[in-house]
C-alpha positions as CSV (number, residue, x, y, z in Angstrom):
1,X,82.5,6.2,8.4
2,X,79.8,3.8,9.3
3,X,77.2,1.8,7.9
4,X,73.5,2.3,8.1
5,X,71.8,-0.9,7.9
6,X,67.8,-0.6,6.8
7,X,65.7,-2.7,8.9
8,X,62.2,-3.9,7.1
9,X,60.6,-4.9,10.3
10,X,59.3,-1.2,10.9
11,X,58.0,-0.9,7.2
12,X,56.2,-4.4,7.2
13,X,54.8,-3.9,10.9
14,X,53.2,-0.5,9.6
15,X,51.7,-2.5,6.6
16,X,50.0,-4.8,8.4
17,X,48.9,-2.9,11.3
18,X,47.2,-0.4,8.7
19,X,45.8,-3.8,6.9
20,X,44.6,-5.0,9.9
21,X,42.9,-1.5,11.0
22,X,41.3,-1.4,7.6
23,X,39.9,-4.9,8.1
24,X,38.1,-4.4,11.0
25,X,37.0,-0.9,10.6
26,X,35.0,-2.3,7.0
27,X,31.5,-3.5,8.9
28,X,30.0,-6.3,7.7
29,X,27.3,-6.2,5.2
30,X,23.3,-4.8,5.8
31,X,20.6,-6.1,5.3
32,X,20.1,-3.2,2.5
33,X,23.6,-4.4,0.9
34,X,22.0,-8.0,0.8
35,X,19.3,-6.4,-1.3
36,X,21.2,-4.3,-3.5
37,X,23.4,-7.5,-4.6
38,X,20.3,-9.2,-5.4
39,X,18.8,-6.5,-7.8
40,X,16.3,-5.1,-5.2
41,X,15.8,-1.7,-3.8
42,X,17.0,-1.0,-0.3
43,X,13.5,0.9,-0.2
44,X,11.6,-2.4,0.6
45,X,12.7,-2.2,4.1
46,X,12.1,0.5,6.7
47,X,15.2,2.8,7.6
48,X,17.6,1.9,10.4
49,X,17.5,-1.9,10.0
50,X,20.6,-2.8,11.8
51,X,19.6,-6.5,13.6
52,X,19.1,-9.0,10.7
53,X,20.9,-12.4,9.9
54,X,21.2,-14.5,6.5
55,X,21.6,-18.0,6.3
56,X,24.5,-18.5,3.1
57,X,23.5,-21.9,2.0
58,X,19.9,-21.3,2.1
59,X,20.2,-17.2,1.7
60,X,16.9,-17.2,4.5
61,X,17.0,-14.5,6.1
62,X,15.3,-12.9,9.1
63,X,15.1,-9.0,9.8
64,X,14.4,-7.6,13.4
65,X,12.8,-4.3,14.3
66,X,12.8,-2.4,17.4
67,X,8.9,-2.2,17.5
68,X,6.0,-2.9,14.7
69,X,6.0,0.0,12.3
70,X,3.8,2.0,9.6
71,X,5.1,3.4,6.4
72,X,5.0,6.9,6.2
73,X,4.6,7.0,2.2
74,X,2.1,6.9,-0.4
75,X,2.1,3.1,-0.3
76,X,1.1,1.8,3.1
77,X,3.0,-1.3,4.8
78,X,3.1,-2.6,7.8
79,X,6.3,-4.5,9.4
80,X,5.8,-6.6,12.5
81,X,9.0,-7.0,14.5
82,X,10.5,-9.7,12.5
83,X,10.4,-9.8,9.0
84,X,11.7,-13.1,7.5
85,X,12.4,-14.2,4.0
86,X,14.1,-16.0,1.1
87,X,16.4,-13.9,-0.7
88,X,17.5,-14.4,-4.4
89,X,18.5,-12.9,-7.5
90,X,15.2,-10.3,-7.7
91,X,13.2,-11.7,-5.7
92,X,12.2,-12.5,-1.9
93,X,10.1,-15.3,-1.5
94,X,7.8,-17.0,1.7
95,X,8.2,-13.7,2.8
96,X,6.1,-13.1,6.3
97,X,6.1,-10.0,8.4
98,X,5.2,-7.3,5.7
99,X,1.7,-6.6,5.0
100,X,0.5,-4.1,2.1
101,X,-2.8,-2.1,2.5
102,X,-5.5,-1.6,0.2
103,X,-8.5,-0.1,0.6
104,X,-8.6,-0.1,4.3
105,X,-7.7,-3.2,4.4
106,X,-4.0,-5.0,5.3
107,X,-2.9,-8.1,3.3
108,X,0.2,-10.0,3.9
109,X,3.1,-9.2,1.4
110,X,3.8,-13.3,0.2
111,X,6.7,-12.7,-2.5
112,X,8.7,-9.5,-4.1
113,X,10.6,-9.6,-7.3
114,X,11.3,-7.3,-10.0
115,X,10.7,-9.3,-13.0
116,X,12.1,-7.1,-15.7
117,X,14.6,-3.9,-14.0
118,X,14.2,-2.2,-17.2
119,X,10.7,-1.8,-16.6
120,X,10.9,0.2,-13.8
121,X,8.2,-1.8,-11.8
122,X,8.4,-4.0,-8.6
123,X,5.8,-6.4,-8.0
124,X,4.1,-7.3,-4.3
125,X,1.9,-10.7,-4.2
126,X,-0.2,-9.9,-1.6
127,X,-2.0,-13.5,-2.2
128,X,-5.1,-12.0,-3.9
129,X,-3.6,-10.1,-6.5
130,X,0.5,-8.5,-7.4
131,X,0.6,-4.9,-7.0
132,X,3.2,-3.3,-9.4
133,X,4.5,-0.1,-7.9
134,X,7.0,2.1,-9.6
135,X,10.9,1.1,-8.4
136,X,11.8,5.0,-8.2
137,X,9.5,4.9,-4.8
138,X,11.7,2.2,-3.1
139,X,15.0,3.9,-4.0
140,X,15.7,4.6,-0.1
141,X,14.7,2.8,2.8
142,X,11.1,4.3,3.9
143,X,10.3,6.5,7.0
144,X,8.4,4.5,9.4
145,X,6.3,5.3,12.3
146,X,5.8,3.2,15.7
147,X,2.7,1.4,16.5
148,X,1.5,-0.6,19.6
149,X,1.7,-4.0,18.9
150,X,-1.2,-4.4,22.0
151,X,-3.7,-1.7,20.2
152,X,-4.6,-3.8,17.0
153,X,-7.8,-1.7,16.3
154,X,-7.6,1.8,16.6
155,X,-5.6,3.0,13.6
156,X,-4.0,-0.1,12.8
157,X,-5.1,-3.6,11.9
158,X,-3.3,-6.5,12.7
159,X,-2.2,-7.8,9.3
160,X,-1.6,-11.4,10.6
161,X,-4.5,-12.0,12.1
162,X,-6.9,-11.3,8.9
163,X,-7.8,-14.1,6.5
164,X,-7.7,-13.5,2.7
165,X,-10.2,-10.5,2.1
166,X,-11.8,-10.7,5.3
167,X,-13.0,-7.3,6.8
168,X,-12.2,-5.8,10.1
169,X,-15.9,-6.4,11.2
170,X,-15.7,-10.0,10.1
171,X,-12.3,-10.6,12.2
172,X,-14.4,-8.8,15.4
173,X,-17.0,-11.8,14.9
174,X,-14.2,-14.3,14.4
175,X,-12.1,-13.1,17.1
176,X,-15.3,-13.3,20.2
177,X,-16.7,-16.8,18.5
């Protein structure tokens, strides 16, 4: 008759190899994760942000994109290839690399923040004047179409290079004097 003696070290290897498989398999957190937390829709962005970094003492944050893009919604942005910001509870703030148009015109997107969630509005300082928009339109990130950053006048005007309420015509006479 003999005795069988139980050996934990099997047991406790499985454990923690499993623990350690789980821990790396859980990537780190997106940029749209970042947004959630802070009581924003992941729609601000465009879909398949996957280069950004956050700073998490100062929570400044910069988002890179493949290649300018155009919105392909009912609201028109524009994002240049980086997008940088200051993220906090319901808002982003000295935000630069966003521009919203209006009226054939582009204006730099300064701030973001939903106020009041139960309202059901977002509001976008475009330094003139906040645009609310409903929240239900930024509930997923937005399709967004490709643009040549070196063909800033055929069907897209560069956002950053415009002052205030300035026209396309009065950039063209800016630009050549």
């Amino acid at each position: 008759m003999g005795i069988t003696i139980f050996s934990p070290f099997p047991t406790v290897f499985l454990i923690l190899f499993l623990h350690f498989l789980t821990a790396q398999s859980s990537s780190p957190p997106s940029i749209y994760d970042h947004l959630k937390h802070n009581g924003l829709p992941v729609g601000i962005f465009p879909k398949g942000v996957t280069d950004f970094s956050i700073d998490p003492e100062t929570n400044r944050f910069q988002v890179n994109l493949t290649q300018p893009c155009n919105s392909d919604s009912q609201i028109q942005f524009h994002y240049d290839f980086n997008i940088t910001g200051i993220l906090s509870s319901r808002k982003i703030a000295n935000l630069s690399g966003m521009s919203q148009q209006e009226l054939f015109l582009w204006f730099p997107v300064i701030n973001i923040r939903v106020d009041d969630p139960e309202s059901g509005l977002i509001n976008f300082d475009v330094g003139v004047v906040d645009k609310q928009f409903s929240l239900s339109l930024f509930e997923n990130p937005l399709d967004c179409t490709a643009v040549d950053p070196n063909d800033s006048f055929s069907n897209y005007q560069e956002p950053s290079m415009l002052r205030g309420t300035e026209t396309v015509e009065e950039h063209k006479l800016r630009a050549t004097s």
